[in-house]
C-alpha positions in Angstrom: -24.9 -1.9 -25.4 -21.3 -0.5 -24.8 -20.3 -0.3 -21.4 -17.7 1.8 -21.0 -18.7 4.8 -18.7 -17.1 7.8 -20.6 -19.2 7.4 -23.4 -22.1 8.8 -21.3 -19.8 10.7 -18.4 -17.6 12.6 -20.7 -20.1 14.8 -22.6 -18.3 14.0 -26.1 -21.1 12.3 -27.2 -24.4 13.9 -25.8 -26.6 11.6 -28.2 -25.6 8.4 -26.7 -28.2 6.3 -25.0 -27.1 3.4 -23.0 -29.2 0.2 -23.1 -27.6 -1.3 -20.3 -25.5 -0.6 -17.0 -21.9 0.9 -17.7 -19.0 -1.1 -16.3 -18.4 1.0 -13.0 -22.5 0.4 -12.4 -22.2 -3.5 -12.9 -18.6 -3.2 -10.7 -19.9 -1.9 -7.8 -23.1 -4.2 -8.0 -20.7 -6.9 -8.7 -19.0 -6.3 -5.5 -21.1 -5.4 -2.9 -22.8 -8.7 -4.0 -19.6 -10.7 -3.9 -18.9 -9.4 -0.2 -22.3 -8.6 1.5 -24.3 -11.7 -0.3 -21.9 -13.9 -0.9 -19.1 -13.3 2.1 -16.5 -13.4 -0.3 -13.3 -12.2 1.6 -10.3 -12.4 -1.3 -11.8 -12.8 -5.0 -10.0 -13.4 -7.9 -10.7 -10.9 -10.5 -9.7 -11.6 -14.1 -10.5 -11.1 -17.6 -9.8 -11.7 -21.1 -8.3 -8.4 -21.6 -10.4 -6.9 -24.0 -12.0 -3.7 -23.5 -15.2 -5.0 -22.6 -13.9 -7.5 -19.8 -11.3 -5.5 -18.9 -13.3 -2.2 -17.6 -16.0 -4.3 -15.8 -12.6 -5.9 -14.2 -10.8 -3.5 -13.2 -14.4 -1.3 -11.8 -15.0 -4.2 -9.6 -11.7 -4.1 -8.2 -11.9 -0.8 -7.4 -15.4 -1.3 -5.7 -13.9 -4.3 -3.9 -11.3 -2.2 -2.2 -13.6 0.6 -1.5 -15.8 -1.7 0.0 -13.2 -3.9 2.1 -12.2 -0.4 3.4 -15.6 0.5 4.4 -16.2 -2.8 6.2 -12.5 -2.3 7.7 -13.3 1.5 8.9 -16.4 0.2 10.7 -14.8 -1.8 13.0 -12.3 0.6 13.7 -15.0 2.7 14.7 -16.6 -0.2 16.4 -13.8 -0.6 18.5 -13.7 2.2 20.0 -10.3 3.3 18.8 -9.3 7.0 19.5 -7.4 7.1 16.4 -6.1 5.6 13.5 -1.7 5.6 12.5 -1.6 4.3 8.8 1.8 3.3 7.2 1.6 3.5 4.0 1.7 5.7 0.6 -0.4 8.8 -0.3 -2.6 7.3 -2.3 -4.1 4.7 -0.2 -4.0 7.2 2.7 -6.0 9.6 1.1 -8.6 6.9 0.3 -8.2 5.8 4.5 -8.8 9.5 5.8 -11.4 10.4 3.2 -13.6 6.9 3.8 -13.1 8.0 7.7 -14.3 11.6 7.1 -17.4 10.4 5.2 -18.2 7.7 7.8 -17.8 11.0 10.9 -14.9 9.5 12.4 -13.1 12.5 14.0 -10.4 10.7 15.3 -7.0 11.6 14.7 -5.2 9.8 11.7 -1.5 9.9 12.0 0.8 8.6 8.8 4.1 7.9 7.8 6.3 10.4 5.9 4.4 8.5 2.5 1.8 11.0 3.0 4.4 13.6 2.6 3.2 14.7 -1.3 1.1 17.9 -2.6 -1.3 14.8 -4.0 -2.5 13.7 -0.9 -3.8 16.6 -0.1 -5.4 16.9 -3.7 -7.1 13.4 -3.2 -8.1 13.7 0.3 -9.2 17.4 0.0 -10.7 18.5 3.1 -10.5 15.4 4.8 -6.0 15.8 4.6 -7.1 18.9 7.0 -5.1 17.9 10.3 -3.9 14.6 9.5 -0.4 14.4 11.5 3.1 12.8 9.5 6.6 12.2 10.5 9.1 13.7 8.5 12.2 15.6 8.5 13.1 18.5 10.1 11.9 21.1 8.2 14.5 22.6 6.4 13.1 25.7 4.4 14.8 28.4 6.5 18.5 26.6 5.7 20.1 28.4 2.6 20.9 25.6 0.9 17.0 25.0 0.5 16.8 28.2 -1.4 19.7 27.2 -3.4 18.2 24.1 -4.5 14.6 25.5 -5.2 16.4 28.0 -7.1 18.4 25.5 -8.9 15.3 23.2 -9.9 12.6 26.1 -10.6 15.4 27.4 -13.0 15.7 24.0 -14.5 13.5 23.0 -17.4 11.2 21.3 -15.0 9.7 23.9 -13.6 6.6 23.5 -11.4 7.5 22.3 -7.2 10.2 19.8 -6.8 8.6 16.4 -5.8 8.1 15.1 -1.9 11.6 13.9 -1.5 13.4 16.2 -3.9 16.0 18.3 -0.8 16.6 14.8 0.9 18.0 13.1 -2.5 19.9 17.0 -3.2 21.5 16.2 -0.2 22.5 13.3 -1.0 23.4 13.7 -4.1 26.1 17.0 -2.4 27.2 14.0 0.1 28.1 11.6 -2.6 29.9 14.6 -4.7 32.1 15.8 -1.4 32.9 12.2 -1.2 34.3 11.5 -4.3 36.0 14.9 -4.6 37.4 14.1 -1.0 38.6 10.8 -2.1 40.1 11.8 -6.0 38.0 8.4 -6.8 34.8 7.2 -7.3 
């Protein structure tokens, strides 16, 4: 009677039979009921944090905000909007333009510079293809671009610098002229 859905998802344990719906399967049940049945708008979700509780929690949740999207998305496209400008981070973004992908809204979806991070493309796959973002200027044919890539690729972090890593370098060069321009700090 466990609930939790790795034990059956993960393929560690290819002998176990489940003998009642995992937490992600009572979740979603949970909320399309609570909105479609029951017209609830805002729901209080809680538990008794214990595992058990706490997974069938936090799955509805995550239903619930799919499903408030979904509803949300449809009257967008019932409006007859001719596009959609989302301010916000990359992670709810990714959920916005991937719900409208599915749904075959081909409008265009136009962002903030939040959206501006290798992982929104990685969560919105396909659906990130031609979504428009403000931003900076794009700086990668100054030299001190190279300089700083070079500098943080030769660092022990290796991988890509993060979305915002050349604005805060330059930053960090402004503060440094400053106090050297000023003998103080």
């Amino acid at each position: 009677s466990a609930t939790s859905p790795s034990l059956t998802l993960s393929g560690d344990y290819p002998n176990f039979f489940r003998t009642i719906a995992s937490d992600d399967a009572q979740g979603a049940l949970a909320a399309m009921f609570a909105i479609e049945k029951l017209g609830l708008k805002k729901p209080a979700i809680i538990h008794d944090k214990g595992d058990y509780g706490k997974g069938f929690a936090e799955y509805t949740m995550k239903y619930i905000k799919e499903k408030v999207l979904s509803l949300f998305l449809q009257k967008v496209k019932a409006s007859g909007a001719d596009g959609v400008i989302f301010g916000g981070y990359h992670p709810e973004a990714s959920k916005v333009v991937s719900q409208m992908r599915k749904k075959k809204m081909t409008i265009p979806f136009l962002s903030d510079d939040g959206v501006k991070a290798q992982t929104f493309i990685d969560i919105a796959g396909d659906a990130s293809e031609g979504v428009y973002a403000t931003g900076p200027q794009d700086i990668t044919g100054n030299p001190m671009y190279k300089v700083a890539l070079k500098q943080y690729k030769d660092s022990h972090y290796g991988g890509e610098p993060g979305a915002f890593y050349f604005e805060a370098y330059s930053a960090a060069l402004a503060l440094l002229k400053a106090i050297e321009n000023a003998k103080s700090t």
